[in-house]
Structures are given as C-alpha cells and as structure tokens.
RODODO-447042 format. One record per residue (C-alpha): residue number from 1; x, y, z. Coordinates in steps of 0.2 Angstrom, whole numbers, plus 2048, in hexadecimal, padded with zeros to 3 digits. Layout:
% residues N
+-----+------+-------+-----+
: pos : east : north :  up :
+-----+------+-------+-----+
: NUM :    X :     Y :   Z :
...
+-----+------+-------+-----+
//
This chain:
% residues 389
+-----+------+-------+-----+
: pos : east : north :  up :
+-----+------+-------+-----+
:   1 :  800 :   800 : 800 :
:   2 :  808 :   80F : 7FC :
:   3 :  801 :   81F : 806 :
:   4 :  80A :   832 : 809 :
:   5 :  816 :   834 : 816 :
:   6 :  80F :   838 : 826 :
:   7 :  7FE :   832 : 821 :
:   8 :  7F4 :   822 : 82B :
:   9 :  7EF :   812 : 824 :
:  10 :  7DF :   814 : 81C :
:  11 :  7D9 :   803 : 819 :
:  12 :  7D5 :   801 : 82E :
:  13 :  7C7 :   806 : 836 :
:  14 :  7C9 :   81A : 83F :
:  15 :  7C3 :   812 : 850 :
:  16 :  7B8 :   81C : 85D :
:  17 :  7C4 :   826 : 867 :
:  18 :  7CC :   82F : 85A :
:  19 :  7CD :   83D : 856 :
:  20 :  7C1 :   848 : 846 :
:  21 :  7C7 :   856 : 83D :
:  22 :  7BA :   861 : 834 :
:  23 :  7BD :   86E : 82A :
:  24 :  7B1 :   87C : 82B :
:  25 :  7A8 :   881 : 838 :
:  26 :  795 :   882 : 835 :
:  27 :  787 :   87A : 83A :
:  28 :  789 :   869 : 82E :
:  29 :  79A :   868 : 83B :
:  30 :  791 :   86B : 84A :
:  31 :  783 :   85E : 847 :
:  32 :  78F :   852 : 840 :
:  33 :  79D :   856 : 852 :
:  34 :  78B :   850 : 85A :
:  35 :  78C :   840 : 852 :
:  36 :  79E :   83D : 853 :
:  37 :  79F :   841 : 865 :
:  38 :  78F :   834 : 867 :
:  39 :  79A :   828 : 85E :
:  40 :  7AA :   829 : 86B :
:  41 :  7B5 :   834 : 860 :
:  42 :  7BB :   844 : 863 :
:  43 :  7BA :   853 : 857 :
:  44 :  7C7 :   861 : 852 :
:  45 :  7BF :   871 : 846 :
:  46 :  7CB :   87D : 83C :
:  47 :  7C0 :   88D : 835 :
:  48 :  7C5 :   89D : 832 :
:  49 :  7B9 :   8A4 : 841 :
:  50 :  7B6 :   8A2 : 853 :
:  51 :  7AA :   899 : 85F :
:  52 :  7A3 :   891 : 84D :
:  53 :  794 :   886 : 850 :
:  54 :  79D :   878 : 84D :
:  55 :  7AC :   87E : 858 :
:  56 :  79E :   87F : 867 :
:  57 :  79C :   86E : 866 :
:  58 :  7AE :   866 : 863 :
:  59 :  7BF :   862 : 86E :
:  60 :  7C9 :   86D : 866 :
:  61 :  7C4 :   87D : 859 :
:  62 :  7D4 :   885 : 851 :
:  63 :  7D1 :   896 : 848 :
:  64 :  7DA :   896 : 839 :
:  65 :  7D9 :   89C : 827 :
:  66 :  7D9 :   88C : 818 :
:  67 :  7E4 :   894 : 80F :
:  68 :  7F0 :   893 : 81E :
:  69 :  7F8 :   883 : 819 :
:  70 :  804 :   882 : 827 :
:  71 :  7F4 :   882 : 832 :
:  72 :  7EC :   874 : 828 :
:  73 :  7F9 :   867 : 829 :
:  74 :  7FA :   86B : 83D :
:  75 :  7E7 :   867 : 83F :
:  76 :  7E9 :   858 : 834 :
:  77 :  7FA :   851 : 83E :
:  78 :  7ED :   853 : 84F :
:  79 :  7DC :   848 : 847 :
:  80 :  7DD :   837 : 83F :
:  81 :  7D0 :   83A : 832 :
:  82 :  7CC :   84C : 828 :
:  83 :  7BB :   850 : 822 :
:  84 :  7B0 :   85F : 81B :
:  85 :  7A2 :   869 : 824 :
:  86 :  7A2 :   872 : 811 :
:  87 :  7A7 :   86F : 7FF :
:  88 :  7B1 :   881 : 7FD :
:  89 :  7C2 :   87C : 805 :
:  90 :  7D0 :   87F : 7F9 :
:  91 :  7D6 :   870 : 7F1 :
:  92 :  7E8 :   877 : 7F8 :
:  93 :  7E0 :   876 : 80B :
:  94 :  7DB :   863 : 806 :
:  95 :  7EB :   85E : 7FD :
:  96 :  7F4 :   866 : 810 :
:  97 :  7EA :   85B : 81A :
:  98 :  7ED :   84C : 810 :
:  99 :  7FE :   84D : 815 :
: 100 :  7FB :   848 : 825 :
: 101 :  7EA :   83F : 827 :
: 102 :  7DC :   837 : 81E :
: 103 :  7D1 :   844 : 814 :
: 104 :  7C1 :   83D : 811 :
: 105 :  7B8 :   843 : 803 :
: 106 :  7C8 :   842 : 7FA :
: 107 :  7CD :   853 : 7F1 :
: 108 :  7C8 :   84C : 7E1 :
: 109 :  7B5 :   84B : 7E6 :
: 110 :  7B7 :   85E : 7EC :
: 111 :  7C1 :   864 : 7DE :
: 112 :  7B1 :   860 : 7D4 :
: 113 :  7A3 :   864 : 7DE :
: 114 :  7A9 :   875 : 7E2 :
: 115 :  7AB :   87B : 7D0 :
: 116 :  799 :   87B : 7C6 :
: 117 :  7A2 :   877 : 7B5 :
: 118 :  7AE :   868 : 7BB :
: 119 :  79E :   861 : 7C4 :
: 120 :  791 :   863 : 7B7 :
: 121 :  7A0 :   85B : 7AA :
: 122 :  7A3 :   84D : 7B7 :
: 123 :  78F :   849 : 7B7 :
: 124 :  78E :   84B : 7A2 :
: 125 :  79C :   840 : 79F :
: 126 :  793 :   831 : 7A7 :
: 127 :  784 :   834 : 7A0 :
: 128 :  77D :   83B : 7B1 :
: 129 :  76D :   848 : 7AA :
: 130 :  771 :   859 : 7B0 :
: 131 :  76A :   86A : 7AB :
: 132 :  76F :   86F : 797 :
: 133 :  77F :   87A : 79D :
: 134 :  78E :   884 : 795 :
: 135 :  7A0 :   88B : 79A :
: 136 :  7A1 :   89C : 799 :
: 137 :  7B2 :   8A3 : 79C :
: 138 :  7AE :   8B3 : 78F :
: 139 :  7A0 :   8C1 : 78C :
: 140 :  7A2 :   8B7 : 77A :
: 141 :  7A0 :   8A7 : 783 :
: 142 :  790 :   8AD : 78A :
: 143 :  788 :   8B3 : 77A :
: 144 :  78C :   8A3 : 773 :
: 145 :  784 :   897 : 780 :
: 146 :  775 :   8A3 : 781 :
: 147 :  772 :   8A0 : 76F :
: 148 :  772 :   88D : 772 :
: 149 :  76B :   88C : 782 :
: 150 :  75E :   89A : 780 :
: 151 :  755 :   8A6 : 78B :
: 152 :  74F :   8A3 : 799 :
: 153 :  761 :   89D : 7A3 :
: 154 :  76A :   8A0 : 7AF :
: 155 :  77D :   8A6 : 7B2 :
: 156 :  784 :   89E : 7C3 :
: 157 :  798 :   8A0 : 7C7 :
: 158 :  7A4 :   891 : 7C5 :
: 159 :  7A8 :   892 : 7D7 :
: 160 :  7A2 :   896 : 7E8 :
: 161 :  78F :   898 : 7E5 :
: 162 :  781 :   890 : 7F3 :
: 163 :  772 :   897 : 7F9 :
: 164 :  76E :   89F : 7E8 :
: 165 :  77B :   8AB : 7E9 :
: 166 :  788 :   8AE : 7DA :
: 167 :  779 :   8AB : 7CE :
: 168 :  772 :   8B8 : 7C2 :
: 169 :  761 :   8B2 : 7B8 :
: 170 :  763 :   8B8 : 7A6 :
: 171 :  751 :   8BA : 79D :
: 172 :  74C :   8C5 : 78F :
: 173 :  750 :   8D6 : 797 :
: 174 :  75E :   8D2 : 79E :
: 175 :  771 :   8D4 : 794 :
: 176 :  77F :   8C7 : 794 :
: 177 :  78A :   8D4 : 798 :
: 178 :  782 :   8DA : 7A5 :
: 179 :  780 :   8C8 : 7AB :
: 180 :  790 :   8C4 : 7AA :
: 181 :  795 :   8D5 : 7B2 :
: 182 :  78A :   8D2 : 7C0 :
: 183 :  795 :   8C1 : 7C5 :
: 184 :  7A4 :   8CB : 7C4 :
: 185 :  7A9 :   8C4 : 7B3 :
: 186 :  7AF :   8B7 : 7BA :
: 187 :  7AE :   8A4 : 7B6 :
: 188 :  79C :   89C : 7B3 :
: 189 :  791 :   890 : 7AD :
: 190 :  780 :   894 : 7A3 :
: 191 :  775 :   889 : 7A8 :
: 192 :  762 :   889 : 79D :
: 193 :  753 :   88A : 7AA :
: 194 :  746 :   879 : 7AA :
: 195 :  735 :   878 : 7AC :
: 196 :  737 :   874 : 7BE :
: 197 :  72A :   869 : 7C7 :
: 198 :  732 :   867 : 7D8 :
: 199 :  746 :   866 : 7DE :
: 200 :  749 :   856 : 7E9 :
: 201 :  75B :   850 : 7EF :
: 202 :  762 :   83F : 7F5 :
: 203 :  76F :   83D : 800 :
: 204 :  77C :   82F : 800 :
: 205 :  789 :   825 : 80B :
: 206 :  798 :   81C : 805 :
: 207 :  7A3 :   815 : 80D :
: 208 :  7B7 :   810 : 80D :
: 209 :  7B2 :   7FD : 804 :
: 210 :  7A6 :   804 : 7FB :
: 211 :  795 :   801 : 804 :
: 212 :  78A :   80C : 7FE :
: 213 :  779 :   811 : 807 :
: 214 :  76D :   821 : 801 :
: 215 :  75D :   82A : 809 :
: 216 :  74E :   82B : 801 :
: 217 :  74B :   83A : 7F8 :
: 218 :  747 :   84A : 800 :
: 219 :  73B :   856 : 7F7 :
: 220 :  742 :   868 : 7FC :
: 221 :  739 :   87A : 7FA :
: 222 :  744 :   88B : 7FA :
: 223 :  741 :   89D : 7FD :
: 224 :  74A :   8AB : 7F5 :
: 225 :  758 :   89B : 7EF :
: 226 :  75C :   896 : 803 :
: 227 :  753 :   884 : 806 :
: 228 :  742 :   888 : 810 :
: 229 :  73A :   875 : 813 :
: 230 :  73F :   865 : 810 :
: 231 :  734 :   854 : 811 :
: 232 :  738 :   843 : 80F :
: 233 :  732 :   838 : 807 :
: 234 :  734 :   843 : 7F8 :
: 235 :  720 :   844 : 7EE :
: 236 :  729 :   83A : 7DE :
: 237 :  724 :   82A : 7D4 :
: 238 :  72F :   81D : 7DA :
: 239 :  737 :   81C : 7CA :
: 240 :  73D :   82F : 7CB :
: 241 :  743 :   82A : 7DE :
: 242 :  74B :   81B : 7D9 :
: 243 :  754 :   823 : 7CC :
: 244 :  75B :   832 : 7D4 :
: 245 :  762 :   824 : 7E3 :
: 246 :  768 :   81E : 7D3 :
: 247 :  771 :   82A : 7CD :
: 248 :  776 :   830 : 7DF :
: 249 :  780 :   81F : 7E1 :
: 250 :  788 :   81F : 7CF :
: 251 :  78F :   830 : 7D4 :
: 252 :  796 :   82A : 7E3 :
: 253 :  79E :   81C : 7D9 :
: 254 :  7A5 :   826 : 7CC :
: 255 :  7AF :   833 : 7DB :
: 256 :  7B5 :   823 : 7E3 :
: 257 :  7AE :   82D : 7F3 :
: 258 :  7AD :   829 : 803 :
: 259 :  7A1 :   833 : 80F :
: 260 :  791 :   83C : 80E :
: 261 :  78B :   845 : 7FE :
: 262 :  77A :   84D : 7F6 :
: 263 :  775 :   84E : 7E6 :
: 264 :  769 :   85A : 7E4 :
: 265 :  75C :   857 : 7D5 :
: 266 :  74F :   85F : 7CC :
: 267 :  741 :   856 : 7C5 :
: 268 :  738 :   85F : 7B7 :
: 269 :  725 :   85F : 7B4 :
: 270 :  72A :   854 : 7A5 :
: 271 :  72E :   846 : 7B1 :
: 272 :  742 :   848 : 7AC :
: 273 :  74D :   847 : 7BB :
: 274 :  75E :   855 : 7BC :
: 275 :  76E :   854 : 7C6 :
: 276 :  76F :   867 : 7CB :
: 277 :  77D :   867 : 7D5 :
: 278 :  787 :   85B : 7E3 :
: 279 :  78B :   85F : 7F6 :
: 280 :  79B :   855 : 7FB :
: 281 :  797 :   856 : 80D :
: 282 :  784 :   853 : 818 :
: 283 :  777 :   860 : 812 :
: 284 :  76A :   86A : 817 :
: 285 :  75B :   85F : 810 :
: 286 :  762 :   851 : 81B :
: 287 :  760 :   85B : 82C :
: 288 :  752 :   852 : 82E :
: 289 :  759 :   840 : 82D :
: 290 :  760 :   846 : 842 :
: 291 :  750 :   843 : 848 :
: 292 :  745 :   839 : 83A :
: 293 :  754 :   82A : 835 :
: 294 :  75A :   81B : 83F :
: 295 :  76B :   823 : 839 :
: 296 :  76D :   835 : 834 :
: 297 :  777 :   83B : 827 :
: 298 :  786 :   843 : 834 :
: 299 :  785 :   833 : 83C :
: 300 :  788 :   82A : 829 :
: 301 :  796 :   836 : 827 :
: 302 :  79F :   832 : 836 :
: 303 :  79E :   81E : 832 :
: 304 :  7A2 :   821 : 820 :
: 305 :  7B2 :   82C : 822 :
: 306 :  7B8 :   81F : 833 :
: 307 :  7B5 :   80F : 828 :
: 308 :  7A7 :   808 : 832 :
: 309 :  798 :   801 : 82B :
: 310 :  78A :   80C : 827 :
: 311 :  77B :   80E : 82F :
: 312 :  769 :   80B : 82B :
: 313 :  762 :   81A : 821 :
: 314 :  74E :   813 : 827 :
: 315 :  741 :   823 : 82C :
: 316 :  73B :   81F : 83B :
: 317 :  728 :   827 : 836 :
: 318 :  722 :   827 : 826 :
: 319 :  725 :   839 : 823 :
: 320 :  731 :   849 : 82B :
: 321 :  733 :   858 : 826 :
: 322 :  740 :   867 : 82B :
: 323 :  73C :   87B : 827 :
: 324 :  74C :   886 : 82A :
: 325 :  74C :   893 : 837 :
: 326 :  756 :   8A2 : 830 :
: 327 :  75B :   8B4 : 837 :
: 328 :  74B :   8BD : 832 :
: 329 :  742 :   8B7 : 840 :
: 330 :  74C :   8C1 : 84C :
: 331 :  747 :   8D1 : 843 :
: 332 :  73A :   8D4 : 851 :
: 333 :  743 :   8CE : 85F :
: 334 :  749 :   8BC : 864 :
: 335 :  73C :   8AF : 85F :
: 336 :  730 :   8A5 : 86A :
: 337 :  739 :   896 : 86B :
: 338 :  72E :   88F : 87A :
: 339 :  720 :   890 : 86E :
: 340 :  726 :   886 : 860 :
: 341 :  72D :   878 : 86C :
: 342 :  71A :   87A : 875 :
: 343 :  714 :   86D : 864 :
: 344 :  71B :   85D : 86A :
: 345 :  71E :   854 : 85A :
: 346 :  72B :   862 : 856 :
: 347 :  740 :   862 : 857 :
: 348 :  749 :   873 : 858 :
: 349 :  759 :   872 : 854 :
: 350 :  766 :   881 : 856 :
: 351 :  778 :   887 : 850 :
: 352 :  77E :   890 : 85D :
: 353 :  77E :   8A1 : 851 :
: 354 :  781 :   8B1 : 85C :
: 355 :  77D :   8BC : 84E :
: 356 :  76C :   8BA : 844 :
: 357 :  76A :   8C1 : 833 :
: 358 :  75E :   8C2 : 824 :
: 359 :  762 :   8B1 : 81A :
: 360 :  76C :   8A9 : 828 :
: 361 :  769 :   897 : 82C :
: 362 :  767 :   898 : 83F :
: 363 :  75E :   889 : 842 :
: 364 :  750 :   87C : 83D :
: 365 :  742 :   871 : 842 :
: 366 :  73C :   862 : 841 :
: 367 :  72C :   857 : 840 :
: 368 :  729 :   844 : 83C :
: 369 :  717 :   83E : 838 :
: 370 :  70D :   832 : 82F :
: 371 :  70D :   83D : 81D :
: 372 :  719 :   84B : 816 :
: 373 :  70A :   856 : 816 :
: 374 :  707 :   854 : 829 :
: 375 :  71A :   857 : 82C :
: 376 :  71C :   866 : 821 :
: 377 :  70D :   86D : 82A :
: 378 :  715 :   86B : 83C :
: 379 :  723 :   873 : 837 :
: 380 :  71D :   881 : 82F :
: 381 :  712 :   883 : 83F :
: 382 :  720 :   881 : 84C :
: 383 :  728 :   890 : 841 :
: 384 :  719 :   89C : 83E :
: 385 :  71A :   89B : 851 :
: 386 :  72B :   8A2 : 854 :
: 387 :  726 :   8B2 : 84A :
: 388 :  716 :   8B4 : 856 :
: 389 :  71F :   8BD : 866 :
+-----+------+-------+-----+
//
C-alpha cells in the first residue's frame, strides 16, 4: 500500500476515541460534532471565526484562515480523520491536510462539486441528465450560448454560489452584458430555465468498501432562493424516486467517494428528472433525517468517513418535515420559542448564532406524522408561532 508520508493507514477502521477534524464551522459541523461526540469520538473545527456553531460543540476550535496552509497541516497532524462542514475549501487547504491525515471526501469529489462547469461536465459525461448548460468565459461566450440556449436562462458564477446568490436571471429585458457585468465578469455557466414541477434531493452514504446506502427523496420548497420546507417522502412516482436514488448512487460511484453527499434534482412537469447541482457534505433537506431516521445523515457521515458500517436510513413515521427558522423573525424582537415547543409533536433545533440577520439560517423545526401534508402543516404552525409575540 503506498500512502503519503506522515499519513495513517486507511484501510482500518477510525475507531471511537479518536479524534474528527472538520473544516468549517457551521451548523452542518455542529449537528454532525453531536453525532460524533454520541459516537465516542472527539472533534477538532478549524474556521476562519470564533465561537462558530460548530466550535460550541467540539473539544477543540482553532481559528484559522484556509488559505493558511501551515495552520492546515497542524490541525490535520492533531485528528485521525479530516472532513467537510462545506464544499468551498480550497483544494490547496485539502491537498495540506492530506499530508498528514485521512481527508474524506477526497479533494477530487470537491474540486468538482465546488465549480458549476467541472460538476455539470462530470454529470454529462456519464450520461447523468442535467439542466441544458454552457461555459462562458467571454461577453462573446455569452452571446453565443444565449443564442443556443435561448431566453429565458440563467447566468450563475463557476464558483462560490449557494443560497441563490452569484446568479443573475437573463429574460427578454435583460442584456448579456449587463448580466455578465452583474457577476463581476467573472467565470459562469448559462444554464436554460425548465418547466419546473417541483425540486426534490436525495442524500447518499458511501462508505470506505463501497457500501452504499441513500434516503428517500425529499421534496424541498424555497423562498427568495434560501430552502423554506422540506418533506420526506418526496410527492414523486416511484419511478422518478427510484431514479434519482439511481442516479444519486452512480454519482457516488463515479467520485469513488466516501461520505455523505446530496444531489439536488429537479423534476420537470414533463416528468424528466435533472441533476441541478451536488453537495459533498450533509445538507439542509436532510435536517430532518436527526429526528425522523433510525440514522441521520451526520450520523452516516461520521460512519462513512471512520470506516464503519452504515446505518439504517428507515423513517421512523411515515412522513417529517423541517421549515428553516432564519433571522427575519427577530426583526420584532426575540421569537416566542415557548410557543412553538407548546405543540408537542414539534423539534426545535438551534445554531447557537449570536447575531440574527435577514436570510440567515438560525435554526429549524421539526415534525413527523402519518402524511407529508400533516407534517408540513405542523411545521409551518410551530413557525407562524414564533412571529406572534
């Protein structure tokens, strides 16, 4: 077996009692420290801030930029295993930390997922369906893929883009120019709009020997771009929900990775099913899987990257549902949390934020019933009812 200097076996299972690095520090770190720490294992978080969510939670929070690469390879001599809280870690800051420790997802799997053009090339060449795109690296680029793709579309940066941001819709109006402008002429993708039906996402597990085991799909609503409510099961034919767990493990398969990824689909009124982009690391739709699963989706990623067997993904109810809690409902004032947890069927989950702003993922909540529609109802109760102070 050949293996970089410094760097620990990786055919052996990562045993409880050792040590977890994450890097990052939101709130996919902090639920998934929760699991590891149930688990026996101790956790160490590197982000560029202080008293992060998931620094709260761990042994050990180091401040640090991840471009400091010096800093990188000291957090990964101190942890037996390296993982992700989010996909936009240099590729530099992995490579560092692969000196020294196991990185699981292997840079390869986040070199792609965090550049739109790499990814959506990566999906086309297996023959994986995904949304009619073009590069565009020029003004002439964009006039070009315009004319083949056609109005409506929409211009989305190559890198660094979630929650609807660094995306500029182009309709009849509206100039490539000023499109392009707008993203600060920097590298995209044009991607041509669907008629959408509904956006759903499966989230996947695969471990070091292969083993792979997937969610059900999770049907997932959004306001203003930021993810609003997510139920499971997903209201698809089972041929669509099949396919996309499908597609979710063939992916998977063809990064060779080992941990916890989404793919995020949309599903057009057509009945076609579309990759729009992956996650490399637990994701908002699955927030739900802590309460409604036998095994949630932190809990996977913690078995995946140690090399233990994975857990059951089985709902324990027919139906959950999870609606985000963001910083708009502090805009009069803390929220009336003891009238949200006064409906008992109802989890509240928070970050651990001090500071709440418009569009800020602060927290969510969670219900599990006999149907989606029940679920989502409860949910969107227990919020109406932080707002009513």
């Amino acid at each position: 077996m050949t293996r970089a200097a410094g760097r620990r076996p990786i055919l052996h299972p990562i045993l409880p009692g050792s040590t977890i690095g994450v890097l990052g520090g939101g709130q996919l770190g902090r639920m998934f420290a929760m699991a590891a720490r149930r688990l026996g294992y101790r956790v160490h978080t590197l982000a560029p801030e202080h008293d992060t969510p998931t620094g709260q939670i761990a042994d050990v929070e180091v401040q640090a930029s991840y471009d400091d690469l010096d800093q990188i390879r000291a957090f990964a001599r101190g942890v037996d295993v390296v993982t992700f809280e989010f996909e936009n870690v240099p590729a530099a800051a992995a490579a560092a930390a692969e000196e020294h420790a196991i990185v699981r997802p292997g840079g390869r799997a986040l070199e792609i997922a965090q550049h739109r053009i790499r990814e959506k090339s990566f999906l086309a060449d297996r023959g994986i369906p995904v949304t009619p795109f073009a590069p565009v690296k020029t003004e002439a680029d964009l006039d070009e893929a315009l004319s083949r793709l056609g109005r409506p579309a929409v211009l989305k940066t190559a890198a660094l883009g979630y929650d609807g941001k660094g995306q500029v819709p182009i309709g009849p109006g509206v100039g490539a120019g000023d499109a392009w402008t707008a993203l600060g002429r920097r590298e995209a993708v044009l991607e041509a709009f669907v008629d959408l039906e509904l956006e759903v996402s499966v989230i996947g597990a695969r471990g070091v020997d292969g083993q792979a085991i997937c969610f059900g799909p999770v049907e997932n609503t959004h306001v203003r771009h930021i993810l609003d409510i997510s139920v499971a099961p997903a209201d698809v034919a089972p041929s669509i929900a099949a396919a996309a767990i499908e597609i979710t493990r063939a992916v998977m398969e063809g990064l060779d990775y080992v941990g916890i990824l989404c793919v995020e689909f949309f599903v057009t009124r057509d009945g076609r099913l579309l990759v729009n982009e992956l996650a490399p690391r637990p994701h908002n739709s699955g927030h739900l899987t802590f309460d409604a699963c036998r095994t949630s989706q932190f809990e996977q990623q913690v078995r995946a990257i140690c090399g233990l067997p994975l857990g059951s993904a089985e709902m324990l109810q027919p139906a959950a549902a999870m609606a985000n809690v963001l910083g708009d409902l502090w805009a009069n004032g803390e929220p009336d949390w003891a009238a949200a947890l006064a409906l008992p069927e109802v989890k509240l989950h928070l970050y651990g934020k001090s500071e709440a702003r418009p569009g800020r993922k602060m927290g969510h909540l969670t219900a599990l019933a006999a149907t989606g529609h029940q679920a989502r109802a409860m949910v969107i109760r227990a919020r109406d009812a932080l707002r009513l102070v």
